[in-house]
C-alpha positions in Angstrom: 130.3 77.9 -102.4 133.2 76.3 -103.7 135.4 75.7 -106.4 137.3 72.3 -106.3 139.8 70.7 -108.2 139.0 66.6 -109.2 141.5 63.8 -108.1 141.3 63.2 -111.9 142.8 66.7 -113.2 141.6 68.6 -115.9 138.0 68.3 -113.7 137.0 71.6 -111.8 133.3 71.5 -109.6 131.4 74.5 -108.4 128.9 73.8 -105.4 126.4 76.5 -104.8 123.7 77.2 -102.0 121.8 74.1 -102.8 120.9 72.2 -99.7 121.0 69.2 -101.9 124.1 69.1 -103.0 125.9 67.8 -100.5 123.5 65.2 -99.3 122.2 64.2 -103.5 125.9 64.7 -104.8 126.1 66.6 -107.4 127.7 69.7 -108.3 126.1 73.0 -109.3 128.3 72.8 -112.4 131.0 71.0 -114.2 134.2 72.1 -115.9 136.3 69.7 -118.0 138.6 71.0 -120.5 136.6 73.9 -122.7 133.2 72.6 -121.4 131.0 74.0 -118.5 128.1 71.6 -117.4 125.4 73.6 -115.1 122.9 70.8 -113.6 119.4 71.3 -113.3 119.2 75.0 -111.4 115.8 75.8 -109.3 115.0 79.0 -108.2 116.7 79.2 -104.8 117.9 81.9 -102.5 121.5 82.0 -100.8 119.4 80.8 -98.1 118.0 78.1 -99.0 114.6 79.5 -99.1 112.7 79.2 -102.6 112.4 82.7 -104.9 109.2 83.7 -104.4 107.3 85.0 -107.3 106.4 84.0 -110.8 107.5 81.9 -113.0 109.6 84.6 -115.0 110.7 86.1 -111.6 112.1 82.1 -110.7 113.3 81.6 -114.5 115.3 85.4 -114.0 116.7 83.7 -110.5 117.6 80.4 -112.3 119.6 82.2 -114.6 121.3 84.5 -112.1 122.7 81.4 -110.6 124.0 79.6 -113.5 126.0 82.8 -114.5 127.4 82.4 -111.3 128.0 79.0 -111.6 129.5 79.8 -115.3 131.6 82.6 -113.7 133.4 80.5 -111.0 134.7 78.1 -113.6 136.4 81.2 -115.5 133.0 81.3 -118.6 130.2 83.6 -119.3 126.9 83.5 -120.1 128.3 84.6 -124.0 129.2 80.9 -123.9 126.1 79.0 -123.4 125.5 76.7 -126.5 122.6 74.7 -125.0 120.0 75.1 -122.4 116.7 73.1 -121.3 114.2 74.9 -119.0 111.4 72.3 -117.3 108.2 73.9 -116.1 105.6 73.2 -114.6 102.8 75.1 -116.6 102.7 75.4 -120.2 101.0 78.4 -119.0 103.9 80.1 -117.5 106.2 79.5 -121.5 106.2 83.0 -122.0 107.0 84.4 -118.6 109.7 81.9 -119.1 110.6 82.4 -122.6 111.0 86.3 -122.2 113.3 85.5 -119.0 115.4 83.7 -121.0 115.2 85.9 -124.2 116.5 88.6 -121.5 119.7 86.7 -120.2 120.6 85.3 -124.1 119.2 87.9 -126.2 122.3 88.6 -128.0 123.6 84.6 -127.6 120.9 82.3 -128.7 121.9 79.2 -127.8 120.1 76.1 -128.6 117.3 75.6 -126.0 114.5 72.9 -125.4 111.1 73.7 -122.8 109.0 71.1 -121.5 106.1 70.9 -119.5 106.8 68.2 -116.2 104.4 67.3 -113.8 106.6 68.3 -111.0 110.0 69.8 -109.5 111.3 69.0 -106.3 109.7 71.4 -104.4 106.0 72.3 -105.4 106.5 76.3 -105.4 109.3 75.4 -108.3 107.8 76.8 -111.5 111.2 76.1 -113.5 114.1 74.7 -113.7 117.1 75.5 -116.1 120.2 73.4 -117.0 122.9 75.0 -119.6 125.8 74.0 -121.4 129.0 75.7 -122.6 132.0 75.8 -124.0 134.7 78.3 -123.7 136.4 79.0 -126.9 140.0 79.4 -126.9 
């Protein structure tokens, strides 16, 4: 996992334990300025290997990583503003809702779900990006 410094500046990125990362390029998250990008985050373990469980057991895992992601890049989870969460059921909204309702209870940021035919890997249940910004 790293934290690295842009050629441009005022960019910071934070890789995680995606395996596709390096070879996609992309960054787990993005810091420019007061604003913290995460990317799409899937439920994987510092291993590589997928979360096994639910879909609120992935969503919980999903989470776990973009406060990690947040945290590297000097925010918080108090700072979320917006998050999207893809699944894969419409079935599994409320596993993922109340996952979600856990980690932002006391934040409530803006936040879309919608149903996709698919993630990258076909144990994926969900899939959770977030937005912050980091007031001064």
């Amino acid at each position: 996992m790293a934290d690295t410094p842009s050629k441009t500046g005022g960019r910071r990125n934070h890789s995680s334990a995606s395996p596709f990362e390096p070879v996609y390029g992309y960054s787990r998250a993005v810091r420019v300025g007061d604003r913290i990008s995460v990317g799409g985050t899937a439920p994987i373990e510092p291993d590589g290997s997928s979360t096994v469980g639910d879909a609120g057991v992935q969503a919980a895992r999903c989470l776990t990583i973009i406060g990690e992601a947040l945290a590297a890049l000097g925010g918080s989870m108090a700072d979320v503003v917006r998050t999207r969460m893809f699944i894969t059921d419409a079935a599994d909204a409320d596993l993922v809702g109340r996952a979600h309702g856990s980690a932002f209870k006391n934040i409530q940021p803006a936040s879309t779900m919608v149903v996709v035919s698919a993630l990258i890997r076909p144990e994926w249940k969900v899939e959770i990006e977030a937005e912050a910004i980091i007031e001064k």
